[in-house]
N, C-alpha and C positions, 0 to 999 in steps of 0.2 A: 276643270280636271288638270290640265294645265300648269295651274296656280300651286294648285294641292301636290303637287308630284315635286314643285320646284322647290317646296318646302321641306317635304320629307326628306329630298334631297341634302338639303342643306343640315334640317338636323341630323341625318348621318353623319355630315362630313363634320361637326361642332364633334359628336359624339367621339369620332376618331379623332382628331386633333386633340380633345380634353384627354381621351386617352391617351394617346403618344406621350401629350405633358407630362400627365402623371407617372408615366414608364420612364419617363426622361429626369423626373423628379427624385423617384425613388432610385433610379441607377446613380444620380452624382451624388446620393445621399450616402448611400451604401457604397463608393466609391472613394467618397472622404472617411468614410472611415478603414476602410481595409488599407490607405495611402497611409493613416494615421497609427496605424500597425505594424503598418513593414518600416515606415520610414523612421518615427519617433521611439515606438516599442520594441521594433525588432521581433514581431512573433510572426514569425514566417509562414508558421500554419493557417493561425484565424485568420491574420489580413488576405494571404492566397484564397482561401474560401471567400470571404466578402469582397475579392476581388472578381473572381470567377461569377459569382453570383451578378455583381455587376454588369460585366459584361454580356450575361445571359441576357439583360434587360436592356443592351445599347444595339443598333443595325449596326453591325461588321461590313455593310454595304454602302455605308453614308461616313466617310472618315472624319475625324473630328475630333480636336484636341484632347479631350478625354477618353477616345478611343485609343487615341496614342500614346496617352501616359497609362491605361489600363495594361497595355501590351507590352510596356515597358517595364513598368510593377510587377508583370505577373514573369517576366523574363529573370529581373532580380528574384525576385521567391525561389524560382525555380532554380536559377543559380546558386543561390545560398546555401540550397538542399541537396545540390551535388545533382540535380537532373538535369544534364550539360545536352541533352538532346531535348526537353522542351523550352528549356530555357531561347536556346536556340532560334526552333521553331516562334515562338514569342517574339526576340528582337528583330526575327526577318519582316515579321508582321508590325510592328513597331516602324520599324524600316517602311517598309510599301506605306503606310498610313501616313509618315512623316513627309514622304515626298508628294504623295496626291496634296496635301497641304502646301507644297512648295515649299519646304522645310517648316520646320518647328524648332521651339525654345532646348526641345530634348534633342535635338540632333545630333550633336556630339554625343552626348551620353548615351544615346542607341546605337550609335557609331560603336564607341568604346565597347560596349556591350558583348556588340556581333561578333567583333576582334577576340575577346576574352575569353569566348564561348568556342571560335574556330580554335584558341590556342589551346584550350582544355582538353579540346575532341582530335590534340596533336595537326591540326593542319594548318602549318603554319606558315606557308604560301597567301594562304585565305587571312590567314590573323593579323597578318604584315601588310597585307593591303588594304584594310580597314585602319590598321593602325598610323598609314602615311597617310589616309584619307580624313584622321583625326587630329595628323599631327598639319595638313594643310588649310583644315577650315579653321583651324586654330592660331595658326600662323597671320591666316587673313582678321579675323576678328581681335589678335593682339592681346589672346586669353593665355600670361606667362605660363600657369597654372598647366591647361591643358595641355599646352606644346613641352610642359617639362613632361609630365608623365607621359603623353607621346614617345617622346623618346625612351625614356625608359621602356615604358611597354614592350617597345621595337627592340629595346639593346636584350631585354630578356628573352626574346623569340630570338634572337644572332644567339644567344646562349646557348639555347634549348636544340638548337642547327650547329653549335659546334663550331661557331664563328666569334670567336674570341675579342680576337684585333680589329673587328667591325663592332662588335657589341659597344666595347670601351668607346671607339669614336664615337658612338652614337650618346653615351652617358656625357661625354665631353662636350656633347650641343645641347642637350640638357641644359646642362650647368650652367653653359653660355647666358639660356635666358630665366635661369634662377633669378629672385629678387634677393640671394643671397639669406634666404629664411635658414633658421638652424635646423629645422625638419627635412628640404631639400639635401642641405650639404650631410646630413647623417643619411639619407637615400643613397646620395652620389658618391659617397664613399665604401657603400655597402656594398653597391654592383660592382665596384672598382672591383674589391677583394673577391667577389663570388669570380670574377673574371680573372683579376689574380691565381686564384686557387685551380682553377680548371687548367689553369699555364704551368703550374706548379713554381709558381714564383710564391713561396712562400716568407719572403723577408718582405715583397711589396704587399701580400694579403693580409699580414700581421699590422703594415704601418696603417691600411685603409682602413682595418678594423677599429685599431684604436680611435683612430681620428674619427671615427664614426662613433663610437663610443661617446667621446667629450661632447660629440654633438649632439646623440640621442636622449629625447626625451626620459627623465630620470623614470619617472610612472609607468612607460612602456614597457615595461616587465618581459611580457613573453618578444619582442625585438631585443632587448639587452641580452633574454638567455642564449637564441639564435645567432648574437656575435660571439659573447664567449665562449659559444659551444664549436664555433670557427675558427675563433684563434686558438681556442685549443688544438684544433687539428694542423692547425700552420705552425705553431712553435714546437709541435711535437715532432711534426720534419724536420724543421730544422737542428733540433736536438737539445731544445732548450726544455728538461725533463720537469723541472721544477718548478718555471713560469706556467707549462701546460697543466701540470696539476691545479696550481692555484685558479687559473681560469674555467678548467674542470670542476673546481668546486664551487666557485662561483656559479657558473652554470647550473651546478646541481642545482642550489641555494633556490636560485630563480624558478625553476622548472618545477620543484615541489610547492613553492607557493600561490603557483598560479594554476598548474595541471599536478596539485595532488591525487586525483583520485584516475591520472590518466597511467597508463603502460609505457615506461621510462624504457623502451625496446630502440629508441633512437640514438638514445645517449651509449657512446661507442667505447668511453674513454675508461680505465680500472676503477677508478674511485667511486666513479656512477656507475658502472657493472656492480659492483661491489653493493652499493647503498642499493640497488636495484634485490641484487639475488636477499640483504638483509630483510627488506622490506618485504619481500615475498615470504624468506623464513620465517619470519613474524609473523606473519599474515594466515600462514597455515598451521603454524604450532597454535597459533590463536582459534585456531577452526575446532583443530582439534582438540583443544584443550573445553570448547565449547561444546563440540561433541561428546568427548567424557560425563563432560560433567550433566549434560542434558541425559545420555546413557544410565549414568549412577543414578539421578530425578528418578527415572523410568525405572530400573531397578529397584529401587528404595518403595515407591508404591504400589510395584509389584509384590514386593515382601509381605508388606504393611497389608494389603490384603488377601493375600496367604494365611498371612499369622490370623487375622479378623476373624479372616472363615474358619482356620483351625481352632482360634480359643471358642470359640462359639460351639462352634460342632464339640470340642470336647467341655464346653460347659454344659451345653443340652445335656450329653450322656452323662455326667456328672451329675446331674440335675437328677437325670431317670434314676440312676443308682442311689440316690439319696432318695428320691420318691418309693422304690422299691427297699428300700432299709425301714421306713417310714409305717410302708404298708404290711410288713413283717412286725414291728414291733406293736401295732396296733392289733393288728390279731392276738397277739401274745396277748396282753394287755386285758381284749375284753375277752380270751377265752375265761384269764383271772377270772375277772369280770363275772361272767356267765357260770363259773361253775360253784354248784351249789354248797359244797364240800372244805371253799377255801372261805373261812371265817375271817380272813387278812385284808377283806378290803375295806378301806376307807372312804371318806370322802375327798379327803385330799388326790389320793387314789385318781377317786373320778375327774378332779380336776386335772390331773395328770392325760390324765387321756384326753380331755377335752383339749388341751393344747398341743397333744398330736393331732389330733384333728385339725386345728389350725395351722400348726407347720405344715402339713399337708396341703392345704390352701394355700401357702406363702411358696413353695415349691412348685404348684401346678401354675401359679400365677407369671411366674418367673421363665416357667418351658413356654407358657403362652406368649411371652413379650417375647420371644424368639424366633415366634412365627408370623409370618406378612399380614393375617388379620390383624392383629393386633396396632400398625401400622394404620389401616383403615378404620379400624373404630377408635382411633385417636382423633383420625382428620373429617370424624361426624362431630368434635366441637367446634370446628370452625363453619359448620354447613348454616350456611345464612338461611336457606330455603327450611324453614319447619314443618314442611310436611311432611308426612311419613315417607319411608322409604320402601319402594316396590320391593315385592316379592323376590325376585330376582336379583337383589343387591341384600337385600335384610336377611337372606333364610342361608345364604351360605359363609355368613359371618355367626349368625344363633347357631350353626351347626357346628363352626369351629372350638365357639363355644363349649358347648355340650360335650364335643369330643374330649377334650381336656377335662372339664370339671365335673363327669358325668357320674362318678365314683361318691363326688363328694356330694353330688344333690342329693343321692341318694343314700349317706351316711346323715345327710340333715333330716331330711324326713323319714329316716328310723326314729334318730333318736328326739326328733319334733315331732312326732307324726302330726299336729296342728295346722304345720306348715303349709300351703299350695304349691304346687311347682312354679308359678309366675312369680310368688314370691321369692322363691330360691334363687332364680334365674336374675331376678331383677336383684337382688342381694349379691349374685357372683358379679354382674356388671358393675354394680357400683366400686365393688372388690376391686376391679380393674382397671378404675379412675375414672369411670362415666360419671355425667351430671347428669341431674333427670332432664332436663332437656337434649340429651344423646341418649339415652332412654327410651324416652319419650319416643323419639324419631327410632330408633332403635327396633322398640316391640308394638308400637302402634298401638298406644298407651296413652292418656292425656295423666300432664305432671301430678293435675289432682290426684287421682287416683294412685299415681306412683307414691303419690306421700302417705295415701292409706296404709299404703303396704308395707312402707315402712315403719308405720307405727303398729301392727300389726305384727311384724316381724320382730320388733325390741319386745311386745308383750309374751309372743308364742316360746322366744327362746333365751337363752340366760345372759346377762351380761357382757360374761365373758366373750361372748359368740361375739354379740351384736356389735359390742366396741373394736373387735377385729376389724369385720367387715364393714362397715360404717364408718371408722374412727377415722 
């Protein structure tokens, strides 16, 4: 019993261990890549999620290199995104993890972190004491690099405090352990001037500019605009009206090329007020000129189907007034006709009237393509499905039918009397442009039979009829 216990035992503890692994597997899986996002891509959103995600899958209880760069990644995201309260929270945790390790390779840069975060969130007692505690681990390991930004860091919090003349000294030990790079001395001479200008020594912020200038990377676009848009304001103290313009426009230059589609509400100086308020008046006579003209669209086929429905409705009634002139002169015609007394009729006569009878068809045909059956017994050629059509879809299109040509079925088998009404009926459809197979489907009919009828109908009535209707 013993034996058996000590096993089961054991396959437990394989089973949670293979587990852990695997949890341990998939978190640096998914860890390397959300690093491979914030760090190389820059998409702050996904890598933050698959960082997060990460971390769901490591003990927060067991500290551990990758817990420490998780805390630190998710600190940058969250600084990136302007959330200076979890960011925060992140590097403190970063922090605690880095030290239960007795430091780690990020130490500085959590250090840096913590500082950048206290000085976002304005407490800059907290920021400065992170920041000499980056500029001493720094000092000790002989990393130029870090102890120049150190300083810097520190001289921009003396800034930010209002401490001028401590700031610059601090920039001044910077420099000391510059390696003399051309990226440093455009830094160092940019604080100079932001320090300058706070002094209102505007001849020294105009020379630190420039000098920072020669030295700034050409590419750096939006740091180039950010000097110009400096010196503008220093040579505009001092009274040099025509130096500051041109720097002014320069500035513009820069600022549209890189933040065109941003709110030029920074830029202070006439010439960018000016290109600002043009670009706006642009911007909305173009709205509005887009509204117009989408307005007029909207109006134009509003007309357009106004007029539709007006010519229509007044071709209907035009249609009936011609239908009613039609059905007036054919009474005339066969009273002629019928009365025994007028020896004037002919046969041509008869032919005469047989072709009011047909206009008559060519007019009722015409009021029918104006009404919405009409529509639907077009769209039974395309019915793939041949079998007949239920009662309830068939009988109230035969009735639209009938309504319309119900004058003339019955002028046909007058003067046919031969005729059937299935025959008339299937004669006024084809009239209409049905094929026997829309017919067919139509009156629940097979085509054979419909072809009866058709020859049936060319023998019962005359030519003339049949080549109308048919033709």
């Amino acid at each position: 019993m013993g034996k058996k216990s000590l096993i089961l035992i054991l396959a437990i503890v394989s089973c949670v261990l293979f587990s852990c692994k695997k949890s341990t597997d998939d978190a640096k899986k998914i860890y390397e890549e959300g690093k491979a996002l914030v760090a190389n891509e820059k998409k702050w959103t996904e890598g933050g999620e698959a960082l997060l995600k990460a971390l769901s899958l490591q003990d927060e209880s067991e500290p551990t290199s990758m817990l420490t760069s998780t805390y630190y990644l998710l600190s940058m995201v969250y600084w990136q995104q302007d959330f200076t309260d979890k960011a925060l929270l992140y590097a403190k945790k970063a922090q605690q993890c880095s030290t239960d390790l007795n430091g780690d390779s990020l130490e500085l840069q959590i250090l840096n972190r913590l500082a950048s975060c206290y000085y976002l969130s304005g407490m800059h007692d907290s920021a400065t004491y992170y920041y000499n505690k980056v500029r001493d681990i720094a000092l000790e390991k002989k990393d130029s690099i870090m102890i120049v930004n150190a300083y810097n860091n520190i001289g921009a919090v003396l800034i930010s405090s209002e401490k001028f003349e401590e700031a610059l000294e601090m920039f001044d030990k910077g420099a000391a352990f510059s390696l003399h790079r051309k990226k440093d001395d455009a830094t160092y001479h940019y604080n100079r001037s932001r320090c300058s200008q706070n002094l209102h020594q505007w001849e020294k912020c105009a020379e630190e500019i420039r000098l920072s200038l020669k030295c700034q990377d050409e590419k750096d676009i939006e740091a180039r605009e950010k000097l110009y848009r400096r010196l503008y304001q220093a040579e505009k103290n001092i009274g040099k009206l025509e130096t500051a313009c041109n720097a002014a426009d320069s500035s513009y230059i820069l600022a549209d090329s890189v933040f065109r589609m941003k709110q030029r509400e920074e830029l202070k100086n006439i010439t960018e007020k000016y290109q600002q308020e043009k670009y706006e008046a642009e911007l909305a006579l173009q709205r509005s000129h887009w509204l117009l003209a989408i307005a007029d669209v909207v109006l134009i086929f509003v007309f357009i189907i106004f007029y539709l429905l007006y010519r229509n409705k007044r071709r209907v009634v035009n249609l009936q007034r011609r239908m009613e002139a039609l059905k007036i002169q054919v009474v005339r015609e066969e009273q002629k006709r019928d009365d025994p007394e007028d020896e004037t009729w002919t046969e041509e006569k008869e032919e005469n009237l047989e072709q009011l009878y047909l206009e008559q068809f060519a007019v009722s045909r015409d009021i029918f393509r104006s009404r919405p059956a009409y529509n639907k017994l077009r769209q039974l050629k395309y019915h793939t499905d041949k079998n007949y059509l239920p009662d309830e879809e068939r009988m109230p299109l035969i009735d639209s039918v009938l309504e319309v040509f119900i004058d003339h079925l019955q002028k046909l088998r007058i003067n046919y009397p031969e005729l059937t009404e299935d025959e008339c009926i299937y004669a006024v459809l084809i009239y209409l442009g049905c094929n026997n197979a829309t017919a067919s489907i139509l009156t629940k009919t097979s085509e054979a039979t419909l072809r009866k009828r058709r020859s049936r109908f060319k023998q019962k009535t005359s030519e003339q009829v049949f080549n109308c209707l048919f033709g």
